[in-house]
C-alpha positions in Angstrom: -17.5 -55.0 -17.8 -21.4 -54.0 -17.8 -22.5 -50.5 -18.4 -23.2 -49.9 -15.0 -19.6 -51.0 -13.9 -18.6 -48.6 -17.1 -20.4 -45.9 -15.3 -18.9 -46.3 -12.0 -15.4 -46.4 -13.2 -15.3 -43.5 -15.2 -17.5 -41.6 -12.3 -14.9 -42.7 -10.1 -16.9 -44.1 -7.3 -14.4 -47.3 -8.2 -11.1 -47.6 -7.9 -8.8 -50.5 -9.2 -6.3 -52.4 -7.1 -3.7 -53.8 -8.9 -4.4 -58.0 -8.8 -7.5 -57.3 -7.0 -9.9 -56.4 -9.1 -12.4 -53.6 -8.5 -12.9 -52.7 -4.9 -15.5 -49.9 -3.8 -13.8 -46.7 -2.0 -15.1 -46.6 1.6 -17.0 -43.9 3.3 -17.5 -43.1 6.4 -21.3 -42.2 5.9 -23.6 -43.8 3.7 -27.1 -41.6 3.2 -29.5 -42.7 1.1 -29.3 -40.6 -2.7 -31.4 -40.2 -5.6 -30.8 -38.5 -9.2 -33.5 -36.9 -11.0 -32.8 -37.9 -14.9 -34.3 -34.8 -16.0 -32.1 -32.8 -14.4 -29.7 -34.2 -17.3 -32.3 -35.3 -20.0 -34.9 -32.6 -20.1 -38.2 -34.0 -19.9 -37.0 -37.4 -18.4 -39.3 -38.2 -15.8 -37.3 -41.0 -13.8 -36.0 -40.5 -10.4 -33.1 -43.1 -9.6 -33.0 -44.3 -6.0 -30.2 -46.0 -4.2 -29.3 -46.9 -1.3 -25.5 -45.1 -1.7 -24.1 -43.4 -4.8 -22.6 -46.8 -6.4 -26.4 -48.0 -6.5 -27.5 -44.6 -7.9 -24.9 -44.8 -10.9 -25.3 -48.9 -11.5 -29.5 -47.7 -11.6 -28.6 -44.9 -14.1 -26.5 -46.9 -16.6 -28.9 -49.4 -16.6 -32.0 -46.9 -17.3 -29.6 -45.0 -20.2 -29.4 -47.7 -21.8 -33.0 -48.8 -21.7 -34.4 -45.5 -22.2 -32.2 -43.2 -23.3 -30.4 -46.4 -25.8 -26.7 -44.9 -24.3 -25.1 -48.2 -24.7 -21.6 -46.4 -23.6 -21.6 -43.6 -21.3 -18.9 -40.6 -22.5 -17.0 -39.7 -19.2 -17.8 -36.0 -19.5 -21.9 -38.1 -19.0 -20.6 -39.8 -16.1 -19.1 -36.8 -14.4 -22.5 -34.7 -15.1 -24.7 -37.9 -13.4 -22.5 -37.9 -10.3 -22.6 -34.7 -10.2 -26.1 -34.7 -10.2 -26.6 -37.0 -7.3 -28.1 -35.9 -4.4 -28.4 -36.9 -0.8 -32.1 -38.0 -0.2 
């Protein structure tokens, strides 16, 4: 599993069907969202865009672990980036 499926799961944008896989929750509306990073990292200047949340948190993992070296991301991390999502 990459870190940016890690991330989804445990923000719970994913949920698991049992012999299927992963399988993305639908909604009814999709807006467009963005995360500011520094609204969790102090001084972080990236802004995450994406097309729906999953984008957003696949765009995040990928940038912790770049930047911020989070190889794994703690779910109580996970709940405070989807949390921080906002509709753009």
């Amino acid at each position: 599993m990459s870190l940016g499926d890690a991330l989804i799961d445990r923000a719970g944008a994913w949920r698991y069907s049992e012999g299927h896989g992963t399988i993305p929750q639908e909604k009814e509306h999709t807006m467009a969202k963005t995360l500011r990073c520094g609204d969790l990292m102090p001084g972080c200047p990236t802004v995450i865009e994406g097309k729906d949340e999953q984008e957003v948190l696949k765009k995040a993992a990928e940038h912790a672990a770049r930047d911020h070296g989070l190889a794994e991301i703690p779910p109580e991390v996970a709940q405070k980036v989807q949390a921080a999502i906002r509709d753009k």
